[in-house]
N, C-alpha and C positions, 0 to 999 in steps of 0.2 A: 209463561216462559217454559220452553224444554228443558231438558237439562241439556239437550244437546246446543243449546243457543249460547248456552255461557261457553263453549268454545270461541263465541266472538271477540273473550278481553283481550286487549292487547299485551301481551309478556314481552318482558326480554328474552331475548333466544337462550340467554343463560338460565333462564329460572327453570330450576327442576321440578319432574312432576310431581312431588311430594307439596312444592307450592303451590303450582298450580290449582291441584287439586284441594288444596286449603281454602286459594280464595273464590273458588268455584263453589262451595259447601254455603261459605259464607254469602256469598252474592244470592243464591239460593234461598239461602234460608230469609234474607231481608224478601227478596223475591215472593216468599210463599204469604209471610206477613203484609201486606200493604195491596194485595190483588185486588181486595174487597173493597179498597177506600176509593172516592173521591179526591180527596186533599190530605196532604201528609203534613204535618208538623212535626220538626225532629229538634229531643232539645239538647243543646249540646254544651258542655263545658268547655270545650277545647282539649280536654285530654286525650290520652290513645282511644279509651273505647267509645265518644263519640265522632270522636275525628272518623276513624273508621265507620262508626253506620251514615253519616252522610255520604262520604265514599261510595257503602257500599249502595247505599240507594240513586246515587245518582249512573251507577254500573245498571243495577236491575231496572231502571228505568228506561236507560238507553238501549239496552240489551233487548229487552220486550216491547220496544216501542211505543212504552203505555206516557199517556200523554196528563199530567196529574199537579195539581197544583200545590207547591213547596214551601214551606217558610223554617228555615234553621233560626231557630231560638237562642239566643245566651243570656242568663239569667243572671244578672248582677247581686249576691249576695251581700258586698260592700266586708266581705270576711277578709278577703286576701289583698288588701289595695299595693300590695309589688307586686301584683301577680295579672291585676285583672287589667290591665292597658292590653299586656301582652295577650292574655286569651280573646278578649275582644275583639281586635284586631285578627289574628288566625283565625275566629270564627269568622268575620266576616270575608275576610280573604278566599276562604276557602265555599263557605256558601256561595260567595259571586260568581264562580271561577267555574262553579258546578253547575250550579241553577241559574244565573243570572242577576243581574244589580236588581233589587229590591226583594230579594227573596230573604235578607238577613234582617234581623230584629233586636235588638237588645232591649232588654226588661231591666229598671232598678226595682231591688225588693228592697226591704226595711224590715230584718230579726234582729231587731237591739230588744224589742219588748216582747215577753211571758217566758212561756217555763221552757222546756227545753230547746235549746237551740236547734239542732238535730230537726226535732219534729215542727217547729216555725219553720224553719228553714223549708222543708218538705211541704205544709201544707200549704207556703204561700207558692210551691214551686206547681202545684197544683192547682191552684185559684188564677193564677198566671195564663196558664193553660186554657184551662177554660175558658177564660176570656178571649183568648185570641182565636179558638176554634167557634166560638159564639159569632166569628164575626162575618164568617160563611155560614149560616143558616140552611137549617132543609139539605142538606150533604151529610155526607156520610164520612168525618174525619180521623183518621189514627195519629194518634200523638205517640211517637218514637221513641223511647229511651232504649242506651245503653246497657242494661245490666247484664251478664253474661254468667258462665257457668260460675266462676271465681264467687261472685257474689251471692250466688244461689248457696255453695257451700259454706261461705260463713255466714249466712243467715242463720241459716240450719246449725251450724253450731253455738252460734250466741245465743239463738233458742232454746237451745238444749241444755247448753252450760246456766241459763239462765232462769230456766224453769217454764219456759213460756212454749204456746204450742207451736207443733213443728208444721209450718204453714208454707215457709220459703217463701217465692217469690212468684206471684202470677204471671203467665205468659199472656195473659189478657184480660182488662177489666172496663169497666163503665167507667166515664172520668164523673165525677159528681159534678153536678152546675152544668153543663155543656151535653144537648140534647144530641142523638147520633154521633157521641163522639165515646173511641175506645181509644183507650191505654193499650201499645203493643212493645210486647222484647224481644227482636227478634234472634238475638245472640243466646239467649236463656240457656242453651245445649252446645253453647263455642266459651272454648277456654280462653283464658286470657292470654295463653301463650299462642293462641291460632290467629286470634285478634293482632298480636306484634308480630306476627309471620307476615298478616297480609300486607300492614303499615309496610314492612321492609320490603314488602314483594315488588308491591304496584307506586312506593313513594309517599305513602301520604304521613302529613306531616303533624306533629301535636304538642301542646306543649304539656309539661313534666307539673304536678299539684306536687309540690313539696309540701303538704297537710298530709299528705300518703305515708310518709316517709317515721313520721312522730310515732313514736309504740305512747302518748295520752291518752290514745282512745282504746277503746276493749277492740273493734273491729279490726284494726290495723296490727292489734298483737296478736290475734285470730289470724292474718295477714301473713303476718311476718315472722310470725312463730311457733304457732299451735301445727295450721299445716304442713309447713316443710315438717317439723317434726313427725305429725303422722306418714305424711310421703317417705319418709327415710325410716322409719320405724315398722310401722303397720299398714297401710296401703297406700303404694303409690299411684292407686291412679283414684283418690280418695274426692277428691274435685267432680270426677266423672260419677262415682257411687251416688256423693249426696244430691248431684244436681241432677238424677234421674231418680232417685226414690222418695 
């Protein structure tokens, strides 16, 4: 894809260039991730920053005419049950509406047993994965997630505050189990506030993880309160620092 080809998304005539050129960056940058693949699997929660990379993959697909085979994932952790009819549901909604009826999937996991929740959670969302990229053989497939700059910087901080080394978050790795198949982020360098610019730009719609909202966890008071504080204190464009050094 050119960069001049994302002039093909459709705007409102009201949208200013400053959106524009928002969700043009972002369409882009899914664009520049996913060229090298075969088959894309994208896994979504329902939230804004998946909602948006199905979005934007289904823009940089149609934009560059690459013709590629899709499956949007929602992972049933059985953690939030008033919460999950409703993401299920949006995901499916919206995977159909993009890709077409049978490109949506839903996985049940089971983290009631061992040690940290957090990391069960994570490696069955991983093992999940690979199974289902296993099930196209001999291709070459990218598994999708959301994480974007927001997340790079508090990584980098709960690393830091925590003694652990400052690793952040890979923009690309080998999925373990699953032969040709890479883990890609293509947001890693998009803030979460460019991320709710494009939702508003172009429509797309997500539902709200009230587990975000709780200061229980170190990350979300890292979230909710470390940063704004440094943004208002000592660098406000502190998001942008640590998700590039």
């Amino acid at each position: 894809m050119r960069k001049t080809d994302v002039k093909h998304i459709q705007f409102a005539k009201v949208t200013s260039n400053l959106d524009r050129r928002c969700c043009r960056k972002i369409i882009l940058a899914t664009n520049e991730c996913i060229k090298d693949y075969d088959s894309i699997i994208v896994s979504c929660s329902g939230g804004l920053d998946s909602s948006v990379l199905v979005h934007t993959l289904s823009q940089a697909l149609r934009i560059s005419g690459q013709s590629k085979s899709v499956t949007v994932v929602y992972l049933n952790h059985h953690l939030r049950p008033d919460q999950v009819e409703l993401e299920s549901a949006h995901v499916k909604s919206l995977s159909e509406q993009l890709f077409g009826e049978g490109s949506f999937r839903e996985v049940s996991l089971d983290v009631t047993k061992g040690s940290s929740l957090q990391v069960r959670a994570r490696n069955q969302r991983y093992a999940v994965l690979a199974d289902l990229a296993n099930e196209t053989p001999n291709i070459k497939v990218a598994v999708l997630t959301a994480h974007h700059a927001n997340d790079v910087a508090e990584t980098k901080l709960f690393q830091l505050l925590t003694g652990r080394p400052l690793n952040g978050i890979p923009k690309s790795r080998s999925l373990a189990n699953a032969a040709n198949t890479t883990i890609v982020r293509p947001f890693l360098s998009i803030s979460r506030i460019d991320l709710e610019r494009y939702a508003k730009t172009l429509s797309v719609p997500w539902c709200h993880d009230r587990s975000n909202d709780t200061l229980d966890y170190s990350r979300n008071k890292i979230r909710h309160d470390l940063i704004p504080w440094i943004e208002a204190n000592i660098n406000p464009g502190v998001v942008k620092t640590l998700s590039k050094c």
